[in-house]
C-alpha positions in Angstrom: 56.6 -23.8 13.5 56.9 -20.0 12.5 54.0 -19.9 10.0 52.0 -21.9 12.6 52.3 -19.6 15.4 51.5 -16.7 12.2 48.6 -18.0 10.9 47.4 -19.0 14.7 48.1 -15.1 15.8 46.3 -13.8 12.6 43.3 -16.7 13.3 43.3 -15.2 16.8 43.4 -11.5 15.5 40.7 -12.0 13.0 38.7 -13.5 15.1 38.9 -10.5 17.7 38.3 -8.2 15.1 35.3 -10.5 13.9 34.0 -10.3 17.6 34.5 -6.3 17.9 32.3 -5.8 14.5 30.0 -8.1 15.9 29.8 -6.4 19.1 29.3 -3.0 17.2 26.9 -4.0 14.7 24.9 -5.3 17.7 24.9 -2.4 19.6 24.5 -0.3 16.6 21.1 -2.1 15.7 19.9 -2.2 19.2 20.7 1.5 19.2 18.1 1.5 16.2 15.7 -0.7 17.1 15.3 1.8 20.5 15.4 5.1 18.2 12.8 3.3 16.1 10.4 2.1 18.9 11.1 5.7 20.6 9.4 7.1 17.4 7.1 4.2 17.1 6.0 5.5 20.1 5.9 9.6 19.9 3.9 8.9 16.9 1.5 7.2 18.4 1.0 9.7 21.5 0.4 12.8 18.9 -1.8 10.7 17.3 -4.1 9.9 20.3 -4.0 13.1 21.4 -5.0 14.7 18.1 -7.9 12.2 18.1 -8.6 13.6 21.5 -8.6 17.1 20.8 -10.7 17.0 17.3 -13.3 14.4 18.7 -15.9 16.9 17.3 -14.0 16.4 13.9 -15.1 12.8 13.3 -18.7 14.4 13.8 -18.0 17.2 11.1 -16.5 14.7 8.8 -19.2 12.4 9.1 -21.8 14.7 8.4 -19.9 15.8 5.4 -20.0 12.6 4.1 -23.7 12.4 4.8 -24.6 15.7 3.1 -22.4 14.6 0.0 -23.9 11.2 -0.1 -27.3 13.1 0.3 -26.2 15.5 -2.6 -25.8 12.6 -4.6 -28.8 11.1 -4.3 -30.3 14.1 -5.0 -27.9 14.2 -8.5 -28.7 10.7 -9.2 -32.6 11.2 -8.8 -32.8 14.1 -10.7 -31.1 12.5 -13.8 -33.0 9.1 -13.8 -36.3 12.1 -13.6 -34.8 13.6 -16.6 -33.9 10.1 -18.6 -37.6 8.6 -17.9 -39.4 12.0 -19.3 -36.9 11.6 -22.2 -38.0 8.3 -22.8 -41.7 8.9 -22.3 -41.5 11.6 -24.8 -39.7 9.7 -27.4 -42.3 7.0 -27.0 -45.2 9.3 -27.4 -43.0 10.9 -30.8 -42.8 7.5 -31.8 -46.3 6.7 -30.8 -47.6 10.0 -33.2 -45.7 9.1 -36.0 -46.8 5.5 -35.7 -50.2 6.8 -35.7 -49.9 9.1 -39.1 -48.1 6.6 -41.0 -51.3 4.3 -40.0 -53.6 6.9 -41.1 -52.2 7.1 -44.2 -51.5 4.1 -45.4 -55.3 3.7 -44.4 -56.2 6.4 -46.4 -54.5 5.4 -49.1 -55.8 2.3 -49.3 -59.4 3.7 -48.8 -58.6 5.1 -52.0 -57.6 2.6 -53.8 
């Protein structure tokens, strides 16, 4: 009867201490789950208002991106321009010398 009544008080006392960490670990995540929705919050508040403040910065930024787009167009135009004059005069070099190995294998057979 002895060990009974032992092992049914230490049942019962780990059991209350089971319920106690329970009970803390609850409140201690609720406690975060406030501190984190408290921040979730803040955040969100200096964000808006930062928005609301720089609503002129969405303008600058998009006419940033414009003008560097443009600038790249520009870039992009003036190499294919440089490419396509490299290319028309290396087909008018290769045109010429075409032209004079013609002529003188014409010549040369002239001669013959």
């Amino acid at each position: 009867m002895a060990l009974t009544t032992q092992v049914d008080a230490m049942l019962r006392r780990y059991s209350t201490e089971r319920e106690l960490l329970w009970s803390q670990r609850h409140i201690m995540n609720e406690t975060l789950l406030w501190v984190v929705l408290l921040g979730t919050v803040v955040t969100a508040i200096v964000a808006i208002l930062s928005l609301l403040r720089s609503g002129t910065g969405y303008q600058s930024l998009s006419q940033q991106v414009r003008e560097e787009l443009k600038a790249g167009r520009d870039e992009s135009r003036a190499a294919a321009k440089e490419l396509r004059e490299e290319v028309s005069n290396s087909l008018r070099l290769s045109a010429e010398s075409i032209a004079k190995t013609l002529e003188t294998v014409a010549k040369a057979q002239q001669a013959q």
